[in-house]
C-alpha positions, 0 to 999 in steps of 0.5 A, a space after each residue: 344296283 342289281 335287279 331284284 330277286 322277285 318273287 312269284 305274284 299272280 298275273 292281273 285278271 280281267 277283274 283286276 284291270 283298272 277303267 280306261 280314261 279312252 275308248 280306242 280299239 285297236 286296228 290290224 291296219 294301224 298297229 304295231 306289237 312291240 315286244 319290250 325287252 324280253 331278253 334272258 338277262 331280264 327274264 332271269 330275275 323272275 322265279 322260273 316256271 311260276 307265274 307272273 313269267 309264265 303267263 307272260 311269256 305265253 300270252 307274248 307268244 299267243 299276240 306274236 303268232 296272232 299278229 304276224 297272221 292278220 299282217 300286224 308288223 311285229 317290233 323287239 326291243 333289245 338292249 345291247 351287252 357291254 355298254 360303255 359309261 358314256 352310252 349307258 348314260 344315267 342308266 349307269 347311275 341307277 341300275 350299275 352296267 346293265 346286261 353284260 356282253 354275254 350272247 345268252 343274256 342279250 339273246 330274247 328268249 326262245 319262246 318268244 323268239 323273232 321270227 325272219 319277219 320280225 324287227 329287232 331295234 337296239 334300246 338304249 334307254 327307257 323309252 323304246 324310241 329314244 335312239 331308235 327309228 321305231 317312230 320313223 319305221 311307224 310313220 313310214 307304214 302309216 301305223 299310229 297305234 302301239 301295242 306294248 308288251 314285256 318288262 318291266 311294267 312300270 320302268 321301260 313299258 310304261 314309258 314306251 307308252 307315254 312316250 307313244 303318247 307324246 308322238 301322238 301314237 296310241 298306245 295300248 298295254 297289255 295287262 296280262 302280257 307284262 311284268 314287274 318286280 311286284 305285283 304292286 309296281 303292275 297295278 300301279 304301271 296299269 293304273 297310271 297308263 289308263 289315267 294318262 296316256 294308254 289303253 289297258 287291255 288283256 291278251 284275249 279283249 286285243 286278240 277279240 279286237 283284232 280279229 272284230 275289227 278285221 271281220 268289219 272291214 
């Protein structure tokens, strides 16, 4: 029940992105970055220094930098260390204990670290709302889009979005700014949310986004 050994796979282009079902744009004024889970203890399953890892964690680090400039609010998640069975839940089922209580594996990692700005909430399951306030911290700023990026595309990412979706908050992953155990569970995260509840995008087409749609208003 321990993640996987995943070995290395090229990040997906944006040849590779599969046709929108939507055509929304994302607006500085509405959205919020969510960055997903990106703490050591998931990071470590990846070859280091070898790509997809690489590119994520420095197109992660290009839309928070980006983000934190135009007035973007900036959200992590992150999971807690030592959980007990009764707050693991099913998780307990299906992936073992989870991280262990250890400050190195919860910590996110350095190159995309939270800044004094940023928003740290505690995730317990795969949807970044469930036990969270990041449904009621977006209402209370009038923001209804969610850009989501991190791990693993077709577990927590994916869910985050649909689960954005059913709040009636737009979501939109960004391609080339996850991962996943293999380069088929990303294409298959990035075909199933552009079918069904998402915008799939890539770093540069949100950043040029973003800065379009600041220029037009």
């Amino acid at each position: 029940m321990a993640l996987p050994a995943i070995a290395p796979y090229p990040m997906p282009t944006e040849a590779d992105l599969p046709a929108n079902k939507v055509d929304w744009t994302v607006d500085p004024d509405r959205a919020v970055l969510l960055v997903h889970d990106l703490q050591n203890y998931f990071l470590g399953a990846f070859t280091e220094g070898a790509s997809p890892v690489t590119e994520l964690l420095a197109n992660v680090s290009r839309l928070k930098k980006e983000c934190a400039r135009l007035g973007v609010p900036v959200v992590y998640s992150a999971q807690p260390g030592g959980q007990s069975p009764a707050e693991r839940g099913l998780q307990q089922d299906f992936w073992g204990p989870g991280l262990p209580d250890d400050a190195r594996a919860k910590a996110i990692a350095d190159a995309v670290a939270p800044g004094p700005d940023d928003t740290v909430l505690t995730k317990w399951k795969y949807s970044a709302f469930v036990r969270s306030d990041l449904d009621g911290m977006m209402a209370a700023q009038g923001r209804d889009q969610l850009v989501v990026v991190g791990v693993y595309a077709h577990i927590g990412v994916m869910m985050t979005a649909c689960d954005a979706w059913m709040r009636d908050i737009r979501p939109f992953l960004v391609a080339d700014a996850v991962a996943d155990f293999s380069a088929e569970d990303h294409a298959m995260a990035l075909r199933w949310a552009a079918a069904k509840c998402a915008v799939v995008t890539t770093t540069d087409r949100l950043l040029t986004d973003l800065l379009t749609d600041l220029e037009g208003n």
